[in-house]
VMD Tcl script that builds the backbone (N, CA, C; Angstrom):
set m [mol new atoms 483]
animate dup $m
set s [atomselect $m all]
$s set {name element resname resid chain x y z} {
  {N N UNK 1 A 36.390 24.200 36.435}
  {CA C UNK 1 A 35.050 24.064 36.958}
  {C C UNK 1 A 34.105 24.905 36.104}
  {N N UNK 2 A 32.956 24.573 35.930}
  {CA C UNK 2 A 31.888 25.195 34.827}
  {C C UNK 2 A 31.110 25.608 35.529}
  {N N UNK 3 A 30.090 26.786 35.351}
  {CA C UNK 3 A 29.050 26.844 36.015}
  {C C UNK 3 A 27.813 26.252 36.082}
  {N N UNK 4 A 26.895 26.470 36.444}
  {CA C UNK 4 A 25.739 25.363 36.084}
  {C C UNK 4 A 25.104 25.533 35.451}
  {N N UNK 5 A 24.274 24.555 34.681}
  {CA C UNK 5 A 23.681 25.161 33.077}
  {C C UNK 5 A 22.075 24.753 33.575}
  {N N UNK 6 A 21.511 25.400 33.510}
  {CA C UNK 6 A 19.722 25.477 33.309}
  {C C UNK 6 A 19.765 25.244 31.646}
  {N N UNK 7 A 18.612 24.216 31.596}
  {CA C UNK 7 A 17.730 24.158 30.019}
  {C C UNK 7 A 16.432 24.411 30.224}
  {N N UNK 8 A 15.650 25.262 29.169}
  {CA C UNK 8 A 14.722 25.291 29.718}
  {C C UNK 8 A 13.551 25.329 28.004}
  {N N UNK 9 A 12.646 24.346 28.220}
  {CA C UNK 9 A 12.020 23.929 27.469}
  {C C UNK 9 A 10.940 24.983 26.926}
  {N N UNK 10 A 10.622 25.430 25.681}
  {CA C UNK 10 A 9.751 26.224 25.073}
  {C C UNK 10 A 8.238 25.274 24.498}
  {N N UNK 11 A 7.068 25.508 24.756}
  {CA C UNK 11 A 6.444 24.431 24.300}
  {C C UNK 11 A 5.317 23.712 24.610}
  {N N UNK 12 A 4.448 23.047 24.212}
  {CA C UNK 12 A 3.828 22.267 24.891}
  {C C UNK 12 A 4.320 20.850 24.626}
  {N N UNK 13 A 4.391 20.429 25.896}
  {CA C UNK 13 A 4.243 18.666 25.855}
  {C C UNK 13 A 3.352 17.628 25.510}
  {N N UNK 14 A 3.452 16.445 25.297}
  {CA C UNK 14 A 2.164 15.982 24.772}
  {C C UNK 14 A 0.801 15.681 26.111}
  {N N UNK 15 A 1.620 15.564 27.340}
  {CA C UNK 15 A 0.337 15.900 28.263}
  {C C UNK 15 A -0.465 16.836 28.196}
  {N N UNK 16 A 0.394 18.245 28.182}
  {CA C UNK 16 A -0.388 19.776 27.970}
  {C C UNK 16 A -1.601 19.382 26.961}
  {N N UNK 17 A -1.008 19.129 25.444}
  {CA C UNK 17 A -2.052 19.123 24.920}
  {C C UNK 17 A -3.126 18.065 24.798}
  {N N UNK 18 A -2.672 16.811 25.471}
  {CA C UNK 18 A -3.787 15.782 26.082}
  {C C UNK 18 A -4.991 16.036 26.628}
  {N N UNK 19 A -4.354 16.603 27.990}
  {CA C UNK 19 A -4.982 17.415 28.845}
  {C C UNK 19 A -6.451 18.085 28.415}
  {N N UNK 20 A -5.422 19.228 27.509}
  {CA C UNK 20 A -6.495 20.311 27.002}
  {C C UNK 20 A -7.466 20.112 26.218}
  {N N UNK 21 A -6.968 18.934 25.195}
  {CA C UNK 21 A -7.912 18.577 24.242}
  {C C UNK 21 A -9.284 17.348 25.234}
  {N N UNK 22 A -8.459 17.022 26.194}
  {CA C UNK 22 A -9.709 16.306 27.137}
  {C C UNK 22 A -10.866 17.230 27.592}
  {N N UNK 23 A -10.202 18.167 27.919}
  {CA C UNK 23 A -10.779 19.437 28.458}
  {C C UNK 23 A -12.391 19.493 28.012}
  {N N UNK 24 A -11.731 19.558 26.996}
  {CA C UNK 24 A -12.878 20.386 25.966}
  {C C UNK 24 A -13.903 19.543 25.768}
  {N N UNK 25 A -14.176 17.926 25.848}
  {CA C UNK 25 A -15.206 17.143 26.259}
  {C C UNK 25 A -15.657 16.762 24.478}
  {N N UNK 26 A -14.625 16.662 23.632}
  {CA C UNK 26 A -14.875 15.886 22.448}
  {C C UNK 26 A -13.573 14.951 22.042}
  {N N UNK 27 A -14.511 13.822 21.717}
  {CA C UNK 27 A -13.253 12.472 21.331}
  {C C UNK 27 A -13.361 11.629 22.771}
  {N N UNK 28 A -12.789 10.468 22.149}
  {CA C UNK 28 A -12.867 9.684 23.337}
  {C C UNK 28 A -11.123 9.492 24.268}
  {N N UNK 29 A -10.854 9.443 25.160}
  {CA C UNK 29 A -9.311 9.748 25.873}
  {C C UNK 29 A -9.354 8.543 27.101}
  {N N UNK 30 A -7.906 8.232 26.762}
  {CA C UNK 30 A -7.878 6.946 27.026}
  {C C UNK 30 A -6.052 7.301 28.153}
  {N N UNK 31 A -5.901 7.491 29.379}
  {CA C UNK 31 A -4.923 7.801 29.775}
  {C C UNK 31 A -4.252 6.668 30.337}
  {N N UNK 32 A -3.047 7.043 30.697}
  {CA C UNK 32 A -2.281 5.448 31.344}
  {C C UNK 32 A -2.941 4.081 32.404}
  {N N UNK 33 A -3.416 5.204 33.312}
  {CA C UNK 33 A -3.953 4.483 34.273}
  {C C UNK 33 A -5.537 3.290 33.392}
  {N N UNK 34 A -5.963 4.285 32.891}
  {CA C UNK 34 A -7.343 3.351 31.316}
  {C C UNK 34 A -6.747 2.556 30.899}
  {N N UNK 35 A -5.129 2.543 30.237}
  {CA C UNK 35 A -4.605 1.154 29.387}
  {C C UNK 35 A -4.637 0.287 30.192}
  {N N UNK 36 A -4.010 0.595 31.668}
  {CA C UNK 36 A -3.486 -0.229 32.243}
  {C C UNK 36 A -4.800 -0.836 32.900}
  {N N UNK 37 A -5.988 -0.347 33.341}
  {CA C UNK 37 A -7.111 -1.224 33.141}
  {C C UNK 37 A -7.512 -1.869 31.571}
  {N N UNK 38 A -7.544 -1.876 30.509}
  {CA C UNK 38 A -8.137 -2.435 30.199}
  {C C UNK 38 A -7.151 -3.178 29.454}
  {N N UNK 39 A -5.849 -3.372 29.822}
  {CA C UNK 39 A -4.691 -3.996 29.528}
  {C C UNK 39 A -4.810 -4.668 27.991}
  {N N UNK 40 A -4.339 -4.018 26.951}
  {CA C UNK 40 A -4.409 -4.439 25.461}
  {C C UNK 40 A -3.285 -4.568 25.288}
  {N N UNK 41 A -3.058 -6.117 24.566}
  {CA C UNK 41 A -2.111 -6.720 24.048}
  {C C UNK 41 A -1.480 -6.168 22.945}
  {N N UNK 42 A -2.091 -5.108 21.964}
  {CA C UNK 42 A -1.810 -4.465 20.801}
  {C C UNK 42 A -2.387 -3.316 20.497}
  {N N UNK 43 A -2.378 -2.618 19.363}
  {CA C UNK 43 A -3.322 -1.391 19.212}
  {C C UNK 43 A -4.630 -1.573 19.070}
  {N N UNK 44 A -4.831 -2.559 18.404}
  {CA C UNK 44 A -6.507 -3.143 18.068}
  {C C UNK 44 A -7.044 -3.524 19.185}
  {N N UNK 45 A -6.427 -3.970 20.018}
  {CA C UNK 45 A -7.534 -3.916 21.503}
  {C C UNK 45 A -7.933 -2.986 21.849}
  {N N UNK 46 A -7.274 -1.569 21.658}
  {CA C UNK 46 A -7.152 -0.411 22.306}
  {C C UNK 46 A -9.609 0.235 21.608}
  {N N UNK 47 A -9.018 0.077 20.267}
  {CA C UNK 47 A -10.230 0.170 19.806}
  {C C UNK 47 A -11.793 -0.462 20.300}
  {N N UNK 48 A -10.995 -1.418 20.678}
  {CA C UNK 48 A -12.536 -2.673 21.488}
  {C C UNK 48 A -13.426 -1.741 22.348}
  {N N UNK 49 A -12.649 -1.261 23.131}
  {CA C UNK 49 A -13.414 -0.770 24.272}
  {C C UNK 49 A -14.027 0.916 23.723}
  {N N UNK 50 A -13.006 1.481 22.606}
  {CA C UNK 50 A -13.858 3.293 21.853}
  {C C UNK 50 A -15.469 2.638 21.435}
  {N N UNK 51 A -16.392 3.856 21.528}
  {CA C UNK 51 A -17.918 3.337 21.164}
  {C C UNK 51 A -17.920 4.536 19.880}
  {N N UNK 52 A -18.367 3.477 18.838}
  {CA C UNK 52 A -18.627 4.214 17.526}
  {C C UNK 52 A -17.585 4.453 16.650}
  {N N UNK 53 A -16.486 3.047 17.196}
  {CA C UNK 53 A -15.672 2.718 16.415}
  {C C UNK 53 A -15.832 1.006 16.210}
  {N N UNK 54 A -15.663 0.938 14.974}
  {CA C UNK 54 A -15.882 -0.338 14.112}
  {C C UNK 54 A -14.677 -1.047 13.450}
  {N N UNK 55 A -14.228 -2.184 14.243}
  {CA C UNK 55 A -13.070 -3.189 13.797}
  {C C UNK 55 A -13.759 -4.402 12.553}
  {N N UNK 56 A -13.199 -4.039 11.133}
  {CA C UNK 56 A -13.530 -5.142 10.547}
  {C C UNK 56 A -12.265 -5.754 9.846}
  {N N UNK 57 A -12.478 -7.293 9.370}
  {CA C UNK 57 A -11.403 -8.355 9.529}
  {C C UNK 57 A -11.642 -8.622 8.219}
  {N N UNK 58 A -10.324 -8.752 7.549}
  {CA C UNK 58 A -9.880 -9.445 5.879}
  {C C UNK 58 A -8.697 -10.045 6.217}
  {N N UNK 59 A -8.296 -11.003 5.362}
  {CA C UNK 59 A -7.581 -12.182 5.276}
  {C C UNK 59 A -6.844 -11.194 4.345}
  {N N UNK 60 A -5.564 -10.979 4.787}
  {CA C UNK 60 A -4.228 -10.661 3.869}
  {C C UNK 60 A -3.123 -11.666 3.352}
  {N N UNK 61 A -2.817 -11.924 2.374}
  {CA C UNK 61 A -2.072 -12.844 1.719}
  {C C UNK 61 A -0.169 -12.068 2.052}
  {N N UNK 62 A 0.395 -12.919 2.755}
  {CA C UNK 62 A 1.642 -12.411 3.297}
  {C C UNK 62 A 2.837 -12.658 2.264}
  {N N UNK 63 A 4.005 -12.666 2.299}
  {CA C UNK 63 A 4.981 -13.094 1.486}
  {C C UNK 63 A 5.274 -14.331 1.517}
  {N N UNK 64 A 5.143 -15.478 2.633}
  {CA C UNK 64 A 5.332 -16.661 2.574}
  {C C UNK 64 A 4.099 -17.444 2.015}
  {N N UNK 65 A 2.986 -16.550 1.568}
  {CA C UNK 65 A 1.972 -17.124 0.965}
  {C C UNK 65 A 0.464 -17.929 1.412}
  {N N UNK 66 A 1.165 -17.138 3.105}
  {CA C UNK 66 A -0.061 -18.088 3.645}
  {C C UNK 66 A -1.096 -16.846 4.222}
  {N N UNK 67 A -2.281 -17.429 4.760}
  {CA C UNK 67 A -3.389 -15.770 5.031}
  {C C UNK 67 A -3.767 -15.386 6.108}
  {N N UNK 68 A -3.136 -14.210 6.954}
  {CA C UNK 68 A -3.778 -13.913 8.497}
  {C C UNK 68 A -4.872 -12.927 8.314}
  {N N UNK 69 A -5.520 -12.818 9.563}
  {CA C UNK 69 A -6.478 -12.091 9.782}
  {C C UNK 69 A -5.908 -10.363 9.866}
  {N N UNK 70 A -6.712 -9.413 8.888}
  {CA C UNK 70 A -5.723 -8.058 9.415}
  {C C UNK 70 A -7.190 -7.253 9.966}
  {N N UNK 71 A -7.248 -6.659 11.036}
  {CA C UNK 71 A -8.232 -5.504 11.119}
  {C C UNK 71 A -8.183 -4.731 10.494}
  {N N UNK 72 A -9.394 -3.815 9.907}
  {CA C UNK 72 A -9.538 -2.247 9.515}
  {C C UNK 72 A -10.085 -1.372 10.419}
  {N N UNK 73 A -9.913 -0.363 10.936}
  {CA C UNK 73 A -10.517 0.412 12.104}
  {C C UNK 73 A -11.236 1.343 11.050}
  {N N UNK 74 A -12.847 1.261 11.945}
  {CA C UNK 74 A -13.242 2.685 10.802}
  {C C UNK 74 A -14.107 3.284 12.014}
  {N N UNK 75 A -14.492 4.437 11.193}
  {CA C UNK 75 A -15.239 5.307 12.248}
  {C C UNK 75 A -15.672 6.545 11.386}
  {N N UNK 76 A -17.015 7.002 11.664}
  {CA C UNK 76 A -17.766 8.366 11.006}
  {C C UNK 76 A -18.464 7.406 10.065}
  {N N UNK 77 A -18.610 8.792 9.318}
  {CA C UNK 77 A -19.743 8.281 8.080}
  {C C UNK 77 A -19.082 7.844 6.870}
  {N N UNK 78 A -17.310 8.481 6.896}
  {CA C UNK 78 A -17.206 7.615 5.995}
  {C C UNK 78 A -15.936 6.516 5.784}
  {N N UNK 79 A -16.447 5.584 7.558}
  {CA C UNK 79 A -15.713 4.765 7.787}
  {C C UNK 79 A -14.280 4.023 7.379}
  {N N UNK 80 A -13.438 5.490 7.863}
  {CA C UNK 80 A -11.691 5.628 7.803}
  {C C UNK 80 A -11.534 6.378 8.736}
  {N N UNK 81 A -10.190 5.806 9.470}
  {CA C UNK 81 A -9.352 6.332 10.078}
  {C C UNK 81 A -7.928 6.410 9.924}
  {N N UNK 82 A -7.353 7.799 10.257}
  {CA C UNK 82 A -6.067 8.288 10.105}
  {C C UNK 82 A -5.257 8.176 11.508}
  {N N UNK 83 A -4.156 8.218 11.087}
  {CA C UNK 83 A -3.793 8.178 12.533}
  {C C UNK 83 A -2.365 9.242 12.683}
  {N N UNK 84 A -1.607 9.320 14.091}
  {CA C UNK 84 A -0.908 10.478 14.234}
  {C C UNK 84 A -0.220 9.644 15.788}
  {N N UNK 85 A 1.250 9.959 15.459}
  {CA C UNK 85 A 1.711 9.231 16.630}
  {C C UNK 85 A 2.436 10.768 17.080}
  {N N UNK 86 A 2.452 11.028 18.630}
  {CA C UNK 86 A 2.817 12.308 19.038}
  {C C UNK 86 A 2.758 13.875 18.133}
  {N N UNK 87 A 1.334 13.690 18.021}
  {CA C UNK 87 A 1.147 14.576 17.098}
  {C C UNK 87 A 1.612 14.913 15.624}
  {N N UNK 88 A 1.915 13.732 15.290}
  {CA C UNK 88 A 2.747 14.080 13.501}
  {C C UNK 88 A 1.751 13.004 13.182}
  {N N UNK 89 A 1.109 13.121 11.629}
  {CA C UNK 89 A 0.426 12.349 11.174}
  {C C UNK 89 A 1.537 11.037 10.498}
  {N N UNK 90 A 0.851 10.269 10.338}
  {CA C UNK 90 A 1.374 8.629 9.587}
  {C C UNK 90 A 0.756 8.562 9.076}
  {N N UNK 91 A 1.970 8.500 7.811}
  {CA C UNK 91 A 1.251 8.502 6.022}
  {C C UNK 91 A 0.839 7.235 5.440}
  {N N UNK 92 A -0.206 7.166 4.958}
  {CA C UNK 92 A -0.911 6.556 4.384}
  {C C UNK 92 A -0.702 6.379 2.678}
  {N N UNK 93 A -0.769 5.439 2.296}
  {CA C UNK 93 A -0.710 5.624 0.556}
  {C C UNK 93 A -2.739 6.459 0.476}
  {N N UNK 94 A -2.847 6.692 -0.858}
  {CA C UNK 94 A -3.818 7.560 -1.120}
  {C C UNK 94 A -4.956 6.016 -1.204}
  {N N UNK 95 A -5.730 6.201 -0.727}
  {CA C UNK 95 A -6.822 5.319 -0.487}
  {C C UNK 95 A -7.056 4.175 0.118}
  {N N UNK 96 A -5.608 4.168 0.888}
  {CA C UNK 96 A -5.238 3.220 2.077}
  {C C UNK 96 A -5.822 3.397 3.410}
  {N N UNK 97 A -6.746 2.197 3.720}
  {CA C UNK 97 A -7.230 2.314 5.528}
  {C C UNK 97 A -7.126 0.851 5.869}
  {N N UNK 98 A -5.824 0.650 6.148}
  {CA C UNK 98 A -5.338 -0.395 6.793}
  {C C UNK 98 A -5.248 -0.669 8.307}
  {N N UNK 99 A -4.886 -1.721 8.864}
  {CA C UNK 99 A -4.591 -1.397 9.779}
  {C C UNK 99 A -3.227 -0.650 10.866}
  {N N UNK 100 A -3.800 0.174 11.679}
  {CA C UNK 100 A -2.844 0.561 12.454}
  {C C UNK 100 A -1.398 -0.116 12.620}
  {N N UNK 101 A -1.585 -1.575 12.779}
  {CA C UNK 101 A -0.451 -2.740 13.015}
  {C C UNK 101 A 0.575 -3.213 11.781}
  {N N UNK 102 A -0.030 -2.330 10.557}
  {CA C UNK 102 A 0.406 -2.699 8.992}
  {C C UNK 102 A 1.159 -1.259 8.646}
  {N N UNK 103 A 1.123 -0.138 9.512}
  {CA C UNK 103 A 1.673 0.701 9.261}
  {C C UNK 103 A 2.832 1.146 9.735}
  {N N UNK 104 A 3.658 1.957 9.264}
  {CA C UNK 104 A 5.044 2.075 9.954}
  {C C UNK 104 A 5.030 3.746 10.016}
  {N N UNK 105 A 5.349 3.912 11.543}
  {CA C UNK 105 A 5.576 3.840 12.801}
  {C C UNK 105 A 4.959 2.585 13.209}
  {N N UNK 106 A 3.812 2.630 12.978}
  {CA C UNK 106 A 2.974 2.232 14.492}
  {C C UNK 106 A 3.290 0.525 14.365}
  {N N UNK 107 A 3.792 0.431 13.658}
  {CA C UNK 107 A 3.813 -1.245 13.471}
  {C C UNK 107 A 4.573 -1.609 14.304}
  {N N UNK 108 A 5.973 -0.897 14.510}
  {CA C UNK 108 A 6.607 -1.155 15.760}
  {C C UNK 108 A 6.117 -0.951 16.678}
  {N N UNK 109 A 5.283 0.064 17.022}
  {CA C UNK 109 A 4.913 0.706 18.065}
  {C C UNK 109 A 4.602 -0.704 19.535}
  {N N UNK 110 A 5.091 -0.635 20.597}
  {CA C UNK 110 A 4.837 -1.555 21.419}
  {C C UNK 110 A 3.800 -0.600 22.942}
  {N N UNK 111 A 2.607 -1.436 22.838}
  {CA C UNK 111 A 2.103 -1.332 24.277}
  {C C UNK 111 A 2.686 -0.390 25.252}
  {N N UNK 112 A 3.705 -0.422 25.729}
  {CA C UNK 112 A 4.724 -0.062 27.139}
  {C C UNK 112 A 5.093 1.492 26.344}
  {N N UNK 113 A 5.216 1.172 25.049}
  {CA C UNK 113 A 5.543 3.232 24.839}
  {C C UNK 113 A 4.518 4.057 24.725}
  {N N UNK 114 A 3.328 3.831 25.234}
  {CA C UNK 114 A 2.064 4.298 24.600}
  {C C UNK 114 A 1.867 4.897 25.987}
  {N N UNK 115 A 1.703 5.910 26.547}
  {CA C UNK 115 A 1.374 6.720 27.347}
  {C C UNK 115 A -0.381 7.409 27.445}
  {N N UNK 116 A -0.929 7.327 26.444}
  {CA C UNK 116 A -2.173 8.139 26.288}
  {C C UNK 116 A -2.515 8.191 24.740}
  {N N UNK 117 A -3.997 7.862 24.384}
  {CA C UNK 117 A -4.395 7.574 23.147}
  {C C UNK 117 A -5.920 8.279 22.946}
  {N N UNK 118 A -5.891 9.167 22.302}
  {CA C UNK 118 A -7.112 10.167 21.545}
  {C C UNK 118 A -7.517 9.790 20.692}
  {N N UNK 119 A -9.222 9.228 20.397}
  {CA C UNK 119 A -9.259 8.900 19.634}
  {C C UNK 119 A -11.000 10.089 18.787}
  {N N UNK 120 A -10.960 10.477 17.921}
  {CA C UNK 120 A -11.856 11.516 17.533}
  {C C UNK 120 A -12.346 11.079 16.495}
  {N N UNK 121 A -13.648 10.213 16.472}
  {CA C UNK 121 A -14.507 9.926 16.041}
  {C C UNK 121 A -14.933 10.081 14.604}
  {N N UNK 122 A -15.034 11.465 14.366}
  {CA C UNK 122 A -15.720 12.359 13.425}
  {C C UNK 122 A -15.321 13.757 13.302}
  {N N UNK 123 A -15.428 14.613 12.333}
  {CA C UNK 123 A -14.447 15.538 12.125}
  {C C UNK 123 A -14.859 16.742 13.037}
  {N N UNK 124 A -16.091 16.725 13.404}
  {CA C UNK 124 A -17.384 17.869 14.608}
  {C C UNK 124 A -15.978 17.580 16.056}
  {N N UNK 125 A -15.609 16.322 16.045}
  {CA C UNK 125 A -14.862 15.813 17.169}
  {C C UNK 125 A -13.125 16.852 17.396}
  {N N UNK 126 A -12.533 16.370 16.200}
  {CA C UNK 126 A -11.312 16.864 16.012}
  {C C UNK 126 A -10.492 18.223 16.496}
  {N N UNK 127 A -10.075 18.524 17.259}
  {CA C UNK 127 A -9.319 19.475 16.846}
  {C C UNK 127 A -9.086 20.598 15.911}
  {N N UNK 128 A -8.733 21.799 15.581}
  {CA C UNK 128 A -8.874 22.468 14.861}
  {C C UNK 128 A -7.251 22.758 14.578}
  {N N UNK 129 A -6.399 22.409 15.589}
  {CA C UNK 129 A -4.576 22.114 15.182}
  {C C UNK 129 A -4.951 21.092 14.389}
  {N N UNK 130 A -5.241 19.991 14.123}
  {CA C UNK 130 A -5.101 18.758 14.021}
  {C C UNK 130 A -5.988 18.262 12.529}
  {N N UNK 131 A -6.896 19.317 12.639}
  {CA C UNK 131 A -8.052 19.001 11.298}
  {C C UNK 131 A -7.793 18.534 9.954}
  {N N UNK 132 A -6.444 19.325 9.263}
  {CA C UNK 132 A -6.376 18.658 8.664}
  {C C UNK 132 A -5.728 17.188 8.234}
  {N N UNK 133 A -5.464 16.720 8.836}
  {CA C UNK 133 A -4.624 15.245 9.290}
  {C C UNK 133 A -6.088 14.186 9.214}
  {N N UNK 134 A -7.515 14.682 9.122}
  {CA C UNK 134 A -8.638 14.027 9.110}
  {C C UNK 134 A -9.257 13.840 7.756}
  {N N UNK 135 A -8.382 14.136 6.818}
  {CA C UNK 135 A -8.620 14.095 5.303}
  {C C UNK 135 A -7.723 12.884 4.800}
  {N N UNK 136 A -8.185 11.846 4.194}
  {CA C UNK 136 A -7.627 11.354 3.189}
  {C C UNK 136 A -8.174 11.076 1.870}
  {N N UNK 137 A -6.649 10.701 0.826}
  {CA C UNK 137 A -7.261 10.923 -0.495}
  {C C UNK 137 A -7.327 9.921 -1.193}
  {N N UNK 138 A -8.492 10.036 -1.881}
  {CA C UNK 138 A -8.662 8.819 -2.615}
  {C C UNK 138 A -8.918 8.518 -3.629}
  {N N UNK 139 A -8.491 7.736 -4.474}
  {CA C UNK 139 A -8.638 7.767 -6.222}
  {C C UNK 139 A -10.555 6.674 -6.229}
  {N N UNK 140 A -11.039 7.175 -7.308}
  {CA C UNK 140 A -12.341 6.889 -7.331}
  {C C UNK 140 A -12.473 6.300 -8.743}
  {N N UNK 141 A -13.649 5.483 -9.163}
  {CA C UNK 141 A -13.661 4.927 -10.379}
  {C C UNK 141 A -13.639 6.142 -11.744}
  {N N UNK 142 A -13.086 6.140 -12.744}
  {CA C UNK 142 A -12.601 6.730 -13.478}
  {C C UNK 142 A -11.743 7.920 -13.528}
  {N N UNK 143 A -10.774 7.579 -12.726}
  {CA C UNK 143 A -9.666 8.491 -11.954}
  {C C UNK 143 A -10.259 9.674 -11.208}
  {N N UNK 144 A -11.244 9.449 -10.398}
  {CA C UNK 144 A -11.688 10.867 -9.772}
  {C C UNK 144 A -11.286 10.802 -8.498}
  {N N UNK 145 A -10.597 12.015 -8.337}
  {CA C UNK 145 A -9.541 11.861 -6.666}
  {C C UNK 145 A -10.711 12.982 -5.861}
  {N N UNK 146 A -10.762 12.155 -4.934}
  {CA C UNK 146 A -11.622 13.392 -3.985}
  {C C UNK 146 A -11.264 12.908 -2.594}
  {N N UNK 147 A -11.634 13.668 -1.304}
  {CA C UNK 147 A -10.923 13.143 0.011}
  {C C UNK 147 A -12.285 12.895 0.953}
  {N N UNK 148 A -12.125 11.617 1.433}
  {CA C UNK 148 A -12.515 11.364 2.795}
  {C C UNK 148 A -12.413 11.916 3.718}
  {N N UNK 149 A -13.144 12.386 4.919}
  {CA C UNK 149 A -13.244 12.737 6.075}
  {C C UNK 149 A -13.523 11.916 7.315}
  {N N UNK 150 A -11.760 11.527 7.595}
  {CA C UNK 150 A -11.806 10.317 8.277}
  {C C UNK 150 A -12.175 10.562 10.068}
  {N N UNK 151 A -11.989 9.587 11.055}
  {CA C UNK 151 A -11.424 9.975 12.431}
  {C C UNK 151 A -10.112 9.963 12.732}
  {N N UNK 152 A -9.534 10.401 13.435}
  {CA C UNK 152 A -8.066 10.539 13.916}
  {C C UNK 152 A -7.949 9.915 15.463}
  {N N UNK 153 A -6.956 8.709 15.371}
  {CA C UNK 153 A -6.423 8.366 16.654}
  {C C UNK 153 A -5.089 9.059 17.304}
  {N N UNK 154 A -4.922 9.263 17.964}
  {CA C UNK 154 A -3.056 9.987 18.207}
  {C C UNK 154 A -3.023 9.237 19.472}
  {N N UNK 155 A -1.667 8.461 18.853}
  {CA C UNK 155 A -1.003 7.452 19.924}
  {C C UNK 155 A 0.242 8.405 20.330}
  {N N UNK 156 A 0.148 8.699 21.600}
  {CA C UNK 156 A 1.114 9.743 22.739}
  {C C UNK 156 A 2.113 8.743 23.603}
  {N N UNK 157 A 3.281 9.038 23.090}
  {CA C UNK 157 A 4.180 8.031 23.644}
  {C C UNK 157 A 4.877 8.528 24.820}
  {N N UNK 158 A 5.818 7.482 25.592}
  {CA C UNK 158 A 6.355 8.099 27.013}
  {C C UNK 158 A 7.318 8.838 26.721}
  {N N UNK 159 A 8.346 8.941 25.177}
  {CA C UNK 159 A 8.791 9.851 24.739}
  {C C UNK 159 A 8.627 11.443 24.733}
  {N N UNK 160 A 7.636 11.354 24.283}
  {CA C UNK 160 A 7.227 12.479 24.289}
  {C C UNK 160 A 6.166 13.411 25.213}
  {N N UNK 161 A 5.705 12.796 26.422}
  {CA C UNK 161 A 4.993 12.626 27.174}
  {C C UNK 161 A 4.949 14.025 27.689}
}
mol reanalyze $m
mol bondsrecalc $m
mol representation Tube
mol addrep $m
């Protein structure tokens, strides 16, 4: 017979810091009970309803050669967004602002694991854990690399909840 084992977790969870970062009354926060009103079929719905975020549409040429519609999510002044699933950022190639649905994690990512979604506008918005994850880099005409100052979404899963 064994005795009984207590575990006991060190940490914040991703509610804690949901929560807190709601707290503070910057970014827009979108909690379970919000998805489940405004019930989105994918991540790009999720955006429809953020104000001062901007969905625009290009025709991507696929491997079988034929062309769907892909969104770009942008937001700020200099209309890009980064994104971060349970707080770890998702890498981007350097001057890539694709869509959310073209990227991996989130490409798998399904509706039902999505627990709570932050979305921070502009960098005045962001976090100060989180700030730098609001930079991306980008090659410029005659190789000049300099970085964007994007918004940050963080998709909070029931995983990690």
């Amino acid at each position: 017979e064994l005795e009984t084992l207590v575990v006991q977790v060190q940490g914040d969870r991703g509610r804690d810091r949901f929560q807190r970062r709601m707290e503070r009354g910057r970014g827009f926060f979108l909690d379970r009970a919000r998805l489940d009103e405004i019930d989105p079929q994918d991540l790009i719905d999720i955006f429809r309803v953020v104000e001062d975020v901007r969905l625009t549409w290009s025709f991507k040429e696929y491997d079988d050669g034929g062309l769907r519609p892909m969104p770009t999510v942008q937001a700020g002044p200099q209309s890009c967004m980064t994104y971060m699933l349970d707080d770890r950022p998702v890498r981007t190639g350097i001057g890539d602002n694709r869509s959310p649905l073209a990227l991996f994690p989130l490409s798998g990512l399904r509706m039902d694991d999505i627990q709570a979604v932050e979305v921070y506008r502009d960098l005045h918005e962001v976090p100060d854990e989180i700030r730098n994850s609001a930079f991306r880099s980008v090659w410029g005409k005659g190789a000049a690399y300099y970085e964007l100052t994007c918004g940050i979404t963080v998709f909070r899963t029931k995983t990690r909840w």
